[in-house]
C-alpha positions in Angstrom: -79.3 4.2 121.2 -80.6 7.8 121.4 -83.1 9.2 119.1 -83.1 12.8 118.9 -86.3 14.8 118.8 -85.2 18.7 117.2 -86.6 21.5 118.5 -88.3 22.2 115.2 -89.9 19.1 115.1 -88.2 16.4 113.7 -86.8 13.3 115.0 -83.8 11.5 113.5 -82.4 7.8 114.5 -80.3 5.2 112.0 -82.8 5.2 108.5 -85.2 7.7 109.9 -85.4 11.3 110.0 -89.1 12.5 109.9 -91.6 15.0 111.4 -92.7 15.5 114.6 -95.3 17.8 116.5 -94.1 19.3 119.9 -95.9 21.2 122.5 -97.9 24.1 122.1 -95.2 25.8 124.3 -92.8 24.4 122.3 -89.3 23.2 123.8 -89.2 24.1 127.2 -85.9 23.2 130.0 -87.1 20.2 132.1 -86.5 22.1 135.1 -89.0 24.1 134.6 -92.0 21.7 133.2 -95.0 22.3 135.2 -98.4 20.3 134.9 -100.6 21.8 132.5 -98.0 24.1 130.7 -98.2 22.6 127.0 -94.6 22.1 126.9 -92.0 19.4 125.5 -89.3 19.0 128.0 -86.0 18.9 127.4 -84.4 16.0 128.1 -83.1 12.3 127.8 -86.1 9.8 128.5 -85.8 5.9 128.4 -88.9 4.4 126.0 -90.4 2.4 128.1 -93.4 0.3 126.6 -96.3 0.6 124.2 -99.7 0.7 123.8 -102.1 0.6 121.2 -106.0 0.2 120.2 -106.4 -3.2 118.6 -110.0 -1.9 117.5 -107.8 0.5 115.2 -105.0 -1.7 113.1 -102.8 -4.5 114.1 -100.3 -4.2 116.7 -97.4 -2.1 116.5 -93.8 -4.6 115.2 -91.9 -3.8 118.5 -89.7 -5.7 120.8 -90.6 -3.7 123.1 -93.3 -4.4 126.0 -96.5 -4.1 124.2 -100.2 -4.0 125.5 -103.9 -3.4 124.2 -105.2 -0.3 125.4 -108.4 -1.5 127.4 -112.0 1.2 127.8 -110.6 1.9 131.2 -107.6 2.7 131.1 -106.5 6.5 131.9 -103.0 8.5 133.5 -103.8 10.5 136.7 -102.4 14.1 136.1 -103.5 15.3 139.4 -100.4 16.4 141.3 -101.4 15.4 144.8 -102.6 12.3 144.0 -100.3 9.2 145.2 -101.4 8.2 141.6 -99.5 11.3 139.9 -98.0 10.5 136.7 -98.9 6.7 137.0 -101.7 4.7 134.8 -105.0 4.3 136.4 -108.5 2.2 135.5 -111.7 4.8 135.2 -113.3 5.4 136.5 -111.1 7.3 138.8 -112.0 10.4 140.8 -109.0 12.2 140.8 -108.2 14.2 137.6 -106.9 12.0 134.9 -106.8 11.8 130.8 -108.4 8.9 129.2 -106.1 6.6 127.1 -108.9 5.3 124.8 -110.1 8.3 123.0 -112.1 8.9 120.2 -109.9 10.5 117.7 -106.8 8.4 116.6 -103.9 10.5 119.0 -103.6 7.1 121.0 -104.0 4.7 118.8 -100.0 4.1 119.6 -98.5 5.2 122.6 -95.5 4.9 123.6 -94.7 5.6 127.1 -91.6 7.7 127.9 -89.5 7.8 131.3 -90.2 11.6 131.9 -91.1 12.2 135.5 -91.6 8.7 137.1 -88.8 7.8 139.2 -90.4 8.5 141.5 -93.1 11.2 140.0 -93.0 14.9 141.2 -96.0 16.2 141.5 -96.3 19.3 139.5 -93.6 18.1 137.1 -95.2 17.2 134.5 -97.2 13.9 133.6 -98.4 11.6 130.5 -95.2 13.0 128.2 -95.6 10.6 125.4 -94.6 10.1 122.3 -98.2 9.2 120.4 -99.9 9.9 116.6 -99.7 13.4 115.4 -103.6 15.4 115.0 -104.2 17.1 111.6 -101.3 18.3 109.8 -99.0 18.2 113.0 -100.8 20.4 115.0 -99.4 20.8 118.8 -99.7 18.5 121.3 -100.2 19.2 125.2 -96.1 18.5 125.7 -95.9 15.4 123.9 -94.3 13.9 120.7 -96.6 13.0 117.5 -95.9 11.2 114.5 -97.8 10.4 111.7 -98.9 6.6 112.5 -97.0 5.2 109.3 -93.6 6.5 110.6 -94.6 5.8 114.9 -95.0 2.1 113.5 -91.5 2.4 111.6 -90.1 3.6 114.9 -91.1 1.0 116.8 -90.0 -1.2 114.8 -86.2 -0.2 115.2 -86.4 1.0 118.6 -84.5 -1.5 120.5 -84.8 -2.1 124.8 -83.1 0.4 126.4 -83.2 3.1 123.8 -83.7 7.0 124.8 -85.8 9.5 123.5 -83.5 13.0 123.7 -85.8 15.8 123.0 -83.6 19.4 122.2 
């Protein structure tokens, strides 16, 4: 199944149809995603797994693949590292974003197939969709839903389902 993701922000699949934040750049062609460029690419990408903080709330109702977010984990966004686009354990000394944060963005995670078969470096990294900031402020080129509705979309999204954002 494909779940569409509007370039206004929303994101409609069978019972849902609910706001989403985008990019700062807003919707932005795939071809032209660059590291760095606050956009949300265009595009159709497979949901791949999930992660969550089991400090924060009980884990997500998903049949998908499903995993604690540990301390150490982080996503290398350096583009000439052979870790490009991949996760990684901090610490790590190339650049990299760390998964456990502070505020509650990654308290859900849900990791999308955008630009890792194989990753290109300079393509973009870490496009996932993830709990919206504030009163959906932009993201760095990511989807965000209000936790309530990420955990309602998980818990239809079936193996094999695609994200299509625009």
């Amino acid at each position: 199944m494909d779940w569409k993701v509007s370039n206004d922000g929303w994101i409609t699949g069978p019972d849902i149809h609910v706001r989403a934040a985008l990019g700062r750049s807003g919707v932005i062609a795939a071809l032209d995603k660059r590291e760095g460029d606050g956009g949300t690419p265009t595009g159709r990408y497979l949901i791949r797994r999930v992660l969550y903080r089991a400090d924060r709330g009980a884990a997500p109702q998903t049949v998908l693949p499903l995993r604690a977010l540990r301390e150490d984990d982080g996503w290398c966004d350096a583009p000439d590292d052979s870790a490009y686009n991949c996760p990684v354990r901090r610490p790590f000394t190339a650049s990299h974003e760390a998964m456990w944060r502070e505020d509650e963005l990654y308290d859900i995670v849900v990791i999308l197939g955008h630009n890792d078969d194989p990753p290109q470096p300079h393509a973009g990294s870490a496009i996932f969709l993830h709990c919206k900031r504030g009163d959906y402020q932009p993201t760095e080129g990511c989807v965000a839903l209000a936790n309530e509705d990420l955990r309602r979309f998980l818990s239809r999204v079936e193996p094999g389902d695609h994200i299509v954002i625009g």
